[in-house]
C-alpha positions in Angstrom: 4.4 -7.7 18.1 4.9 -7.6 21.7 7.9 -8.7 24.5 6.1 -10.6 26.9 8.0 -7.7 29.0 6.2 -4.5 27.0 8.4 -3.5 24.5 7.9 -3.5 20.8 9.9 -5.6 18.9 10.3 -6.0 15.2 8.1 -8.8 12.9 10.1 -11.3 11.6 9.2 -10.5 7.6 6.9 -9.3 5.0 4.8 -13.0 5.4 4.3 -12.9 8.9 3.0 -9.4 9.3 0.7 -10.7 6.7 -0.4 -13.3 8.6 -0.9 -11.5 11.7 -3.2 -8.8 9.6 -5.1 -11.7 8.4 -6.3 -12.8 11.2 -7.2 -9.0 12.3 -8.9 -8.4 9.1 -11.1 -11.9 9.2 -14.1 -9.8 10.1 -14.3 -8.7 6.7 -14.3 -12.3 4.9 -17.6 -12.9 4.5 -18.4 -9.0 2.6 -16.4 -10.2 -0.7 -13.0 -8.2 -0.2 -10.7 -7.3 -2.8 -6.9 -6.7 -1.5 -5.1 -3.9 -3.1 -1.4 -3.5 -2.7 1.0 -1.4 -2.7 4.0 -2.9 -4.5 6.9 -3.5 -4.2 6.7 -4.5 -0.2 3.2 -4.2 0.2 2.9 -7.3 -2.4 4.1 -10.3 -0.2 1.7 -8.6 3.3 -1.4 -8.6 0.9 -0.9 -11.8 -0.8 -0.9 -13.5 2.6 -4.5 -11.7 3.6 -5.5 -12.6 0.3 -4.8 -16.5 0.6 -5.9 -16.7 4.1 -9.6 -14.2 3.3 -10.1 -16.2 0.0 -10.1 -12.9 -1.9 -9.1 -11.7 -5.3 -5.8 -9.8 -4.8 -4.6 -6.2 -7.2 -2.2 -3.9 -7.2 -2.4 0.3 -7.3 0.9 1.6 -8.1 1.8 4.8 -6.7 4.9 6.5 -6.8 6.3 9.2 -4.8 7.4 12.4 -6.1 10.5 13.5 -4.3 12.4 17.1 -4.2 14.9 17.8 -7.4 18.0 16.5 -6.1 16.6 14.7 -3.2 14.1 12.0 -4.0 14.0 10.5 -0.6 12.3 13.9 0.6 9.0 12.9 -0.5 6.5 16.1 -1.4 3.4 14.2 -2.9 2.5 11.0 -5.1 1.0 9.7 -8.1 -1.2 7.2 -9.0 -1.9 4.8 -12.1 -5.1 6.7 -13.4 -3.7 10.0 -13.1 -4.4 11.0 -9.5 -1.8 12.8 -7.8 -1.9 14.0 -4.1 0.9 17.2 -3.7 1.7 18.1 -0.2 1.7 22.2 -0.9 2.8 23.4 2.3 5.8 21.3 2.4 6.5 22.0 -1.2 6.2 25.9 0.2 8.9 24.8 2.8 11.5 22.8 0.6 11.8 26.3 -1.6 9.8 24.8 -4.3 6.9 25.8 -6.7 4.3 23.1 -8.2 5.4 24.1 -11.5 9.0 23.8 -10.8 8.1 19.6 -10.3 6.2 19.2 -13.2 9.3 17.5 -14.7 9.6 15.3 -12.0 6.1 14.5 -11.5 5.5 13.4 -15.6 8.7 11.4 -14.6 7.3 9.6 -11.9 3.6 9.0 -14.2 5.4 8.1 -16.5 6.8 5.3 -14.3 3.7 4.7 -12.5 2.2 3.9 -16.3 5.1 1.7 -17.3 5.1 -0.6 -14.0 1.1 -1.0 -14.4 1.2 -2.0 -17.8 4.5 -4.9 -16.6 2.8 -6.1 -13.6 -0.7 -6.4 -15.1 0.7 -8.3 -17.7 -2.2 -7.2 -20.1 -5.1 -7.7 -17.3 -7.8 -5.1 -16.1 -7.9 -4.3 -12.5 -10.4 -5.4 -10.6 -13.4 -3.5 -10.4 -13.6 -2.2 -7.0 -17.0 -0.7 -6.9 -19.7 -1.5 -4.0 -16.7 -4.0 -2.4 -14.9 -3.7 0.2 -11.2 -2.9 -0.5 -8.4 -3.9 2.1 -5.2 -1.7 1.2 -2.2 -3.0 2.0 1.5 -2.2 2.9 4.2 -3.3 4.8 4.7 -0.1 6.5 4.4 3.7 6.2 6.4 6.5 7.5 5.2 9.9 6.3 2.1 8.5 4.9 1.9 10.4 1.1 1.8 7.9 -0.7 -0.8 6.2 1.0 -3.0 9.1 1.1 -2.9 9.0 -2.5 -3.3 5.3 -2.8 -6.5 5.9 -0.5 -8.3 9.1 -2.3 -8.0 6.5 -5.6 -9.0 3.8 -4.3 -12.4 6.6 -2.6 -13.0 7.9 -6.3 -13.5 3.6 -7.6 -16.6 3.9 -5.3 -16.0 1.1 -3.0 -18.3 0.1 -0.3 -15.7 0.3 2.8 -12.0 0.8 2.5 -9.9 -0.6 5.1 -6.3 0.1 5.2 -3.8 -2.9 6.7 -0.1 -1.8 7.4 2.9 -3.5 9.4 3.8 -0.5 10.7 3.4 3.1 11.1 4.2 5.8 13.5 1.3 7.5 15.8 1.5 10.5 13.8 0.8 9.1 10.5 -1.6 6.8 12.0 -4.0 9.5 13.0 -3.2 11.5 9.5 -4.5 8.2 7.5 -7.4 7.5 10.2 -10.2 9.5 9.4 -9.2 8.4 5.2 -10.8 4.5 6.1 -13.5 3.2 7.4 -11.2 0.6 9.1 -7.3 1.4 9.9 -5.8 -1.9 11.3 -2.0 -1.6 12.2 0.9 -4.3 14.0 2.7 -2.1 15.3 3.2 1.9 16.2 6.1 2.9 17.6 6.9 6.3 19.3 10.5 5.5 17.8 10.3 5.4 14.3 13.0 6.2 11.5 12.1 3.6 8.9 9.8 1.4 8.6 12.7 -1.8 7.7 14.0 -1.4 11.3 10.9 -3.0 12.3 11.4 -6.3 10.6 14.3 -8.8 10.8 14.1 -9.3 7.2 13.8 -6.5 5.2 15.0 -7.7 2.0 13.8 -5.8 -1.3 11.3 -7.2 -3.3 11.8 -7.9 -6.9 9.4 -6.7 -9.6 9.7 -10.9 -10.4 8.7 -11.5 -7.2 5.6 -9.6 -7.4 4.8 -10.9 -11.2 5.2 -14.5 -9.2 2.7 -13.7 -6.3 0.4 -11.7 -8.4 -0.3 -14.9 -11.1 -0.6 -17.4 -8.1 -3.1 -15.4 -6.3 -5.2 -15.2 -9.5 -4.8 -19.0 -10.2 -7.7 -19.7 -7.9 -10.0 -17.2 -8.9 -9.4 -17.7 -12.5 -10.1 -21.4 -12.3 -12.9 -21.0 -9.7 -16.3 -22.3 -11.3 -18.2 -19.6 -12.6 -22.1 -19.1 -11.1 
């Protein structure tokens, strides 16, 4: 969002900036869309493009695999399914080995595994092949975990991937560009630190809060007359 003035200022929440992509996205409405988040946040921006795009909404969790000691310093991700995207060079950089995180990556699969198996509550995910897939989240800063979000989503053979975010800044937007065949993003500050200083409410989300938005998105779908 814009000042009337210039500046950037910060979306009010998590349901606005879904809003807002919704309208951005409605191109894509009539080419049967699936929306994929990215939980926890990414969950209450996709479930507002799925309501307003009339499209089935899924989850792909991915976790990021941080340094020993330091797990905000993020050197790659995993993904439910077993892909994995390791950032070597910065790994190289930290002092670190890929073998020397094995530990800590079969820690973070291991959680990737248990959160799929709570938030699918027993269900499939949706078969994303020869549809176009809108990823979403409510914001990316060094943009790992998305990368391995997207080269998952790429190996489901999907028709066109599009990938929605609140906000990012410039330098991860042109990393994650040539990944899509679509990159739509709110914001993009040149002053970025975090991507909760750019909403007013930045609460966390709950893993009940996703279970909740998850089974009322499917409500419609599941009752929808079948062809």
């Amino acid at each position: 969002m814009r000042d009337p003035d210039g500046p950037l200022v910060p979306l009010p929440d998590r349901e606005t900036a879904g809003r807002l992509l919704a309208e951005r996205l409605r191109r894509y409405e009539d080419e049967n869309p699936v929306v994929v988040a990215l939980p926890r946040g990414g969950v209450p921006v996709a479930y507002e493009i799925a309501v307003s795009l009339g499209a089935p909404l899924d989850i792909l969790i991915v976790r990021k695999v941080g340094a020993p000691g330091n797990p905000e310093y993020g050197l790659g991700a995993v993904v439910e399914g077993g892909s994995r995207y390791l950032d070597e060079p910065r790994i190289r950089a930290a002092g670190y080995t890929v073998r020397e995180l094995g530990p800590t990556i079969a820690r973070e699969v291991a959680e990737v595994d248990r959160r799929a198996r709570e938030f699918r509550a027993g269900r499939p995910a949706i078969d994303l092949a020869d549809r176009t897939v809108i990823v979403t989240d409510d914001g990316v800063a060094t943009g790992g975990t998305v990368l391995a979000a997207l080269h998952a989503v790429r190996a489901r053979s999907p028709r066109r991937v599009v990938l929605a975010l609140g906000v990012a800044p410039p330098e991860t937007v042109e990393l994650l560009r040539p990944e899509v065949d679509d990159l739509v993003v709110l914001l993009v500050p040149d002053r970025f630190f975090a991507v909760g200083e750019w909403y007013r409410r930045f609460s966390q989300v709950s893993d009940a809060e996703v279970e909740r938005l998850l089974e009322r998105a499917r409500e419609p779908h599941e009752n929808a007359p079948s062809e």
